[in-house]
C-alpha positions in Angstrom: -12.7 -29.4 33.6 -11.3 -33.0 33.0 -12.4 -36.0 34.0 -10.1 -38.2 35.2 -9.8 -41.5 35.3 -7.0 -44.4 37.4 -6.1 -47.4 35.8 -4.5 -50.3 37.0 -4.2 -54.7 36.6 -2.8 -56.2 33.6 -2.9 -54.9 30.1 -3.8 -57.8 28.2 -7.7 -57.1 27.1 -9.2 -60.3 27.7 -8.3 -59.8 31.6 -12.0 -59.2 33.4 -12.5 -55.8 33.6 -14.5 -53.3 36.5 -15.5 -49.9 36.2 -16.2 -48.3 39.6 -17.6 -44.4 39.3 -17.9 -41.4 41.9 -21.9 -40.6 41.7 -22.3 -37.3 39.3 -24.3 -35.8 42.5 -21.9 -33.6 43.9 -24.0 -33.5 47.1 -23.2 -36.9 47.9 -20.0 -38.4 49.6 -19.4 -41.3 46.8 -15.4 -40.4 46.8 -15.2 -41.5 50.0 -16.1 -45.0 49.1 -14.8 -45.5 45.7 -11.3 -43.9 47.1 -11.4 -46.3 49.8 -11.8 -49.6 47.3 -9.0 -48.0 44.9 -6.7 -47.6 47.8 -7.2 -51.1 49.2 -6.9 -52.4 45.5 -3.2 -50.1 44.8 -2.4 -51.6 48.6 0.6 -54.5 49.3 -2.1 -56.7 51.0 -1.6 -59.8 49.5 -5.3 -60.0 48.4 -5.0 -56.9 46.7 -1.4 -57.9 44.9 -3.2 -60.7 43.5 -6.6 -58.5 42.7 -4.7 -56.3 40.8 -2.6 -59.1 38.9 -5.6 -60.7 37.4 -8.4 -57.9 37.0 -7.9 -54.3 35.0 -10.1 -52.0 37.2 -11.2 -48.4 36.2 -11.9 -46.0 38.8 -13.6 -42.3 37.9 -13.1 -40.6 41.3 -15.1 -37.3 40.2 -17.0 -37.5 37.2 -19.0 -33.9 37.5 -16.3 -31.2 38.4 -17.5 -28.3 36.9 -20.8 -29.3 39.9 -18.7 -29.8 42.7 -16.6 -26.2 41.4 -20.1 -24.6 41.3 -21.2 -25.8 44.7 -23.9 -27.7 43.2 -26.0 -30.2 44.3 -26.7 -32.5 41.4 -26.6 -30.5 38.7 -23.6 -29.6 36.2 -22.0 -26.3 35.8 -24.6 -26.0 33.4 -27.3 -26.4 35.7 -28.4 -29.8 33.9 -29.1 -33.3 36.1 -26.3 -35.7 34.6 -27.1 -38.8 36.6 -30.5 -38.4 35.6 -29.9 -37.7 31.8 -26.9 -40.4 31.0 -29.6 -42.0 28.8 -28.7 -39.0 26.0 -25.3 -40.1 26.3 -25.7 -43.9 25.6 -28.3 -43.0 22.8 -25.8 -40.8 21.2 -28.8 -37.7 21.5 -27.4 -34.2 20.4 -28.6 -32.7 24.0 -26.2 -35.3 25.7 -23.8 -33.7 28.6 -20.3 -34.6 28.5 -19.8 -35.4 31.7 -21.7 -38.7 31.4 -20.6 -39.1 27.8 -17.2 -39.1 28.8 -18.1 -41.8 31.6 -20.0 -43.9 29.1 -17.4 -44.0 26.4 -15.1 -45.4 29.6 -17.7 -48.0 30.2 -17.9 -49.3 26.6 -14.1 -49.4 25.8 -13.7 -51.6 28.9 -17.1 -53.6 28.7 -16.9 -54.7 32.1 -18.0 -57.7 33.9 -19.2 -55.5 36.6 -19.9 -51.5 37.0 -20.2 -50.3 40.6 -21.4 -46.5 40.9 -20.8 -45.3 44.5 -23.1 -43.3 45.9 -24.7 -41.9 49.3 -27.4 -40.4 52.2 -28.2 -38.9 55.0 -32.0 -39.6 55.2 -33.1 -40.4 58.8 -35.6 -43.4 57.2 -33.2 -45.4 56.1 -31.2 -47.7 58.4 -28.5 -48.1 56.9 -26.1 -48.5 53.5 -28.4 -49.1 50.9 -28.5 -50.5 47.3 -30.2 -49.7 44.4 -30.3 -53.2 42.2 -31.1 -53.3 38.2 -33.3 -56.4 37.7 -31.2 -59.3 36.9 -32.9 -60.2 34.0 -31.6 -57.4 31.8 -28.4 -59.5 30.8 -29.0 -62.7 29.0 -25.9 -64.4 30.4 -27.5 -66.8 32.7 -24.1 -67.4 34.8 -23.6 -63.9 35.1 -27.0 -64.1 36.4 -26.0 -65.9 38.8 -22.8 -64.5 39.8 -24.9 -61.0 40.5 -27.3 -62.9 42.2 -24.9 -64.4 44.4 -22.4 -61.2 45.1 -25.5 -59.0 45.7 -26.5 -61.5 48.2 -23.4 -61.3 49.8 -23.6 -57.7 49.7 -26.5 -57.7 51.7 -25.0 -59.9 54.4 -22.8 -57.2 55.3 -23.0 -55.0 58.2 -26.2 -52.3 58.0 -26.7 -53.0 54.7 -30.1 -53.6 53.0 -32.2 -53.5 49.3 -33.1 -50.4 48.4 -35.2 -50.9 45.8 -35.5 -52.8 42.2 -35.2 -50.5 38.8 -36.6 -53.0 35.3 -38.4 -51.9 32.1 -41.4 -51.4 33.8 -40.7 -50.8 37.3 -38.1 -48.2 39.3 -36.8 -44.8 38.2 -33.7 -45.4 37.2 -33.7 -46.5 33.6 -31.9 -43.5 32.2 -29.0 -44.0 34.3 -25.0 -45.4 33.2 -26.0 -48.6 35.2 -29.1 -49.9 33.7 -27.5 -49.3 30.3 -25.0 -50.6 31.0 -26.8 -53.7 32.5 -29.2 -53.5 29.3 -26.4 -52.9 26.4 -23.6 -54.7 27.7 -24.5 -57.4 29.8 -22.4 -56.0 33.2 -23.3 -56.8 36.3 -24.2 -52.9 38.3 -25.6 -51.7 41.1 -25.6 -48.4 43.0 -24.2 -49.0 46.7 -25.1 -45.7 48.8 -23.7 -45.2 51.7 -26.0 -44.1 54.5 -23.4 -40.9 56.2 -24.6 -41.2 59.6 -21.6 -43.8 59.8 -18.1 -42.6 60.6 -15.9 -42.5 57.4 -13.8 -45.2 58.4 -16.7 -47.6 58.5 -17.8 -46.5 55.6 -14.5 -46.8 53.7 -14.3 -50.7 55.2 -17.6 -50.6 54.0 -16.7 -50.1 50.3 -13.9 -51.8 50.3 -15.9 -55.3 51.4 -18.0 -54.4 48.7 -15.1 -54.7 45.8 -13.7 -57.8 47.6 -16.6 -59.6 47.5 -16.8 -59.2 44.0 -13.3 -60.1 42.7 
């Protein structure tokens, strides 16, 4: 099944791009906040009007459809874990799956100042929306360093929001996913944002929506 993707901003390439995908994990309810920040972005708020004037944004609203068609979890209609195995697609391996080569080849073509993957949960533990941060020092750019050290701060100053947990070269599980590559090979600023779903959609979909104005 495709994979598709919604484009919008300015077509001149030097324009700062994003790249915001739906988590491969059909279990979880990333749609609902990726959807939210695409709708606010295609809005007539003024914020938005001007957003969408000055950045190209790509949004991947389902990026494992033959999963979700199967009623699967996390796996792929061929019963393989794409989140977990995007490292075959950035590495160009034989066994790579297409849904995450697909996603990739999205990610390089735009090479995007930042790459937000929206994910989610429902475990009773955690108190709230969580996120999963790359170490900052995978990109060399020392301002970008600090302009992910400063919108993941203001991240966490939003409403039930809290750090999750830190994924580096020798630390985390997370290495083989689209975000620490493209962290590592690109020099984006990423992070996983999971939305905790014992929140009412609504508040999550303000939730998301924060998130993306914050960073712009």
């Amino acid at each position: 099944r495709d994979i598709l993707c919604l484009e919008t901003g300015p077509q001149d390439e030097r324009a700062p791009a994003i790249v915001m995908s739906q988590t491969p994990q059909p279990s979880e309810s990333g749609p609902w906040g990726g959807m939210a920040a695409m709708s606010w972005l295609l809005s007539d708020n003024p914020e938005a009007v001007a957003s969408r004037t000055t950045h190209r944004v790509s949004f991947l609203p389902c990026t494992n459809p033959d999963g979700i068609v199967h009623g699967h979890g996390v796996s792929d209609g061929q019963g393989r874990f794409p989140f977990f195995d995007a490292h075959l697609s950035v590495s160009n391996d034989p066994r790579a799956l297409p849904e995450m080569t697909a996603v990739w080849r999205r990610v390089v073509a735009q090479r995007p100042w930042l790459f937000i993957e929206w994910h989610s949960n429902n475990w009773s533990r955690r108190p709230g929306h969580m996120l999963l941060r790359y170490e900052h020092n995978l990109i060399e750019d020392a301002a970008r360093r600090r302009l992910w050290d400063a919108w993941e701060e203001a991240l966490l100053q939003l409403p039930h929001t809290h750090h999750g947990n830190w994924t580096g070269p020798d630390r985390g599980m997370y290495q083989g996913t689209l975000g620490y590559a493209a962290a590592a090979r690109l020099g984006s600023i990423a992070c996983m944002i999971k939305h905790h779903a014992r929140f009412q959609v609504d508040a999550i979909q303000d939730h998301a929506t924060a998130c993306l104005r914050s960073a712009i």
